[in-house]
N, C-alpha and C positions, 0 to 999 in steps of 0.2 A: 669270605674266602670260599673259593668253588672248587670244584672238581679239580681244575687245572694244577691246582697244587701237588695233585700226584704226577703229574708231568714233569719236572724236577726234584732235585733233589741235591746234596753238599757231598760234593767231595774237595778235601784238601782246602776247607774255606771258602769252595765257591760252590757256584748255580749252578748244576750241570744238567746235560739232559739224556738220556740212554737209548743209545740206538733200537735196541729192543722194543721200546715203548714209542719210540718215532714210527717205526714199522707197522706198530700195531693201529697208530692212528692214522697213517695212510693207508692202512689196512693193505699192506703187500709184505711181501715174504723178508725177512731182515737180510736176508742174501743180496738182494737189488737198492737196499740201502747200504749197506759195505760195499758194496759196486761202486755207488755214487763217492762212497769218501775215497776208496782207491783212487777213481778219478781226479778228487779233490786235491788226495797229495799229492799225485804223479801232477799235476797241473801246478800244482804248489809248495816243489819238492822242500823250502824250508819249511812250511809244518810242521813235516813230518819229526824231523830231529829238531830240537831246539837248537839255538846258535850258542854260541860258545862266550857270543860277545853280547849278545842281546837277550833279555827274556821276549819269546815273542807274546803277544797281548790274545792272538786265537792259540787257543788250546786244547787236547785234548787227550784222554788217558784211554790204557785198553784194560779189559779185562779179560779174562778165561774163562767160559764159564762150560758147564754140562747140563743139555734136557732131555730128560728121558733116552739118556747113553750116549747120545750125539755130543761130542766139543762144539763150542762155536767162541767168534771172538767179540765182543761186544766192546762200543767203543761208547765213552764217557763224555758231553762237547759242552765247552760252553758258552756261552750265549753268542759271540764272536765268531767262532769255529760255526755252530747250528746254522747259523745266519747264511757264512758261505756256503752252506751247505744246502741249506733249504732252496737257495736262489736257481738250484740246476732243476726240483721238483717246480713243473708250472702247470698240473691240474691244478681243477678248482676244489679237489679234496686237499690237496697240498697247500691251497693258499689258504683253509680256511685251517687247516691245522696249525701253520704256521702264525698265525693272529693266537690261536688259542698256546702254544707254548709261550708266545711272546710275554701272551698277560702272565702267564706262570712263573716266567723269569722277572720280571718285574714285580710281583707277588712275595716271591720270596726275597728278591732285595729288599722289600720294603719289611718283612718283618725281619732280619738281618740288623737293618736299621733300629728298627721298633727296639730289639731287643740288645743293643748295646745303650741305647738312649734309657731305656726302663733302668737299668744298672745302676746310673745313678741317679735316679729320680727318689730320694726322700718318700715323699708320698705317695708313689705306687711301689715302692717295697714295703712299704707300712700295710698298704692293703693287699700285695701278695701275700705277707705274713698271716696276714687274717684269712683269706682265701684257703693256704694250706691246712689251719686248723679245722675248717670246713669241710674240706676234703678229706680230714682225716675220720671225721662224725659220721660223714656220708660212707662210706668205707666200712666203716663199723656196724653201720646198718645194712649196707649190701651183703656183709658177710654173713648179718643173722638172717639174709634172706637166700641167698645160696642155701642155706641148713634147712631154711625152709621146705625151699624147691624141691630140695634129695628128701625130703620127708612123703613130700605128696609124689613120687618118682620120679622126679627130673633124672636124669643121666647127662645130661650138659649143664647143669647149675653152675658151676666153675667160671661160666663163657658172661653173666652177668655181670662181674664188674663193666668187662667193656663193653656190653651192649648198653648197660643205664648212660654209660662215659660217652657215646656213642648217642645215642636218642637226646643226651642233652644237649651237644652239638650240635648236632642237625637241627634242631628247634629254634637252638640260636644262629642259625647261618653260619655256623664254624667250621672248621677244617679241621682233623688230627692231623699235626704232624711231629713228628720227633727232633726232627732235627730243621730249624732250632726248636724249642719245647713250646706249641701252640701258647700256653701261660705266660709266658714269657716276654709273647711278644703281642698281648693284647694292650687295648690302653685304660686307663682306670676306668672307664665308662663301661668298658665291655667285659674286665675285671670282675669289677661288682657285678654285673648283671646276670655274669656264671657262676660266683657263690651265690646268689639270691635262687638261678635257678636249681642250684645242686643242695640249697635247703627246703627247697618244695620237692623235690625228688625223695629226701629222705624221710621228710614228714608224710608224705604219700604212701610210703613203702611203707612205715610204721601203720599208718592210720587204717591200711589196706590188708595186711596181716593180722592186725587187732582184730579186722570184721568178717579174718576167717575167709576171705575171697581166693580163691586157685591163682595159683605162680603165674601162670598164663594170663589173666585178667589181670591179675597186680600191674604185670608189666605194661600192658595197656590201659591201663588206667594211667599209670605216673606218666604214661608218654603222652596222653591228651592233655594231664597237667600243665608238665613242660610247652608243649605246643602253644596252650590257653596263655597262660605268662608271657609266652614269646608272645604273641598277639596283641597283647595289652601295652606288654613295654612298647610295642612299636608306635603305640596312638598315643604316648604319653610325650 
């Protein structure tokens, strides 16, 4: 999973994509994207309101939002709606954006998928079950290692859970995302292979605290760990 995965997101069940973050990746002002959908409704006044007698299949929602004291209105599309949308931008930052939400929206259907299909799978709730216990060991070690950090003066110790949570991902080519819960929607191969790496993470942290090494070094250290692992599993 790549970067693209923060390019959508769930609302109401589905893959949406936020005007905001559309703007940002054609890097132009979110005003000249609201232009663009204004045009899109007035072009396509049923959009706009849904039908009374049809659900329409392009859809999209608005939000209200405020930055830095300015309102603006931010609109929510998804993959249907984007598409008509995308088809009026025809630079070549525009086409190559639009490839990269594509995979996004497909991305996330597929773990959407993943993750109703995991639900009832016997044998990858057995080894989720087992995964959480892991996560709960690992957890327990981070915490005696934030006590650590504030001992030698950290002032952000607290922010370790998710950067260890965080550097193990990355290691493994994973994505965080929340919704739906990245665990959720792995498959037993990649399962295992993130409790395997979040018990080198904890036996690192222990082993690297034992020998007396600064919070700072600790943390790079379990991260070349993780890396060394990821390397390995991939030659196996």
């Amino acid at each position: 999973m790549g970067d693209g995965m923060r390019l959508v997101e769930l609302k109401n069940k589905e893959s949406v994509c936020d005007s905001s973050e559309l703007a940002r990746n054609l890097n132009v002002k979110h005003a000249k994207v609201v232009q663009a959908i204004d045009r899109l409704l007035t072009d396509f006044p049923d959009l706009r309101v849904p039908s009374s007698h049809s659900k329409p299949i392009e859809k999209h929602w608005i939000e209200e939002r405020e930055y830095r004291g300015q309102k603006y209105t931010a609109y929510l599309m998804n993959r249907e709606f984007f598409s008509l949308l995308m088809g009026r931008f025809t630079t070549k930052a525009a086409r190559q954006a639009q490839r990269r939400f594509n995979a996004a929206f497909y991305e996330m259907e597929r773990m959407l998928i993943a993750n109703i299909k995991n639900g009832t799978d016997t044998e990858w709730l057995e080894q989720r079950k087992k995964a959480r216990a892991q996560r709960l060991e690992e957890t327990d070690v981070i915490k005696d290692f934030v006590e650590y950090a504030k001992e030698q003066g950290s002032q952000n110790a607290k922010w370790y859970y998710k950067c260890y949570t965080t550097a193990t991902y990355k290691a493994l080519s994973l994505m965080e995302n929340k919704r739906p819960a990245l665990r959720d929607t792995l498959s037993i191969m990649e399962l295992s292979q993130l409790t395997i790496a979040e018990v080198i993470a904890k036996n690192s942290i222990c082993k690297y605290m034992a020998e007396g090494e600064h919070y700072k070094t600790i943390f790079t250290l379990v991260k070349n760990d993780l890396e060394q692992f990821a390397e390995s599993s991939l030659l196996v």
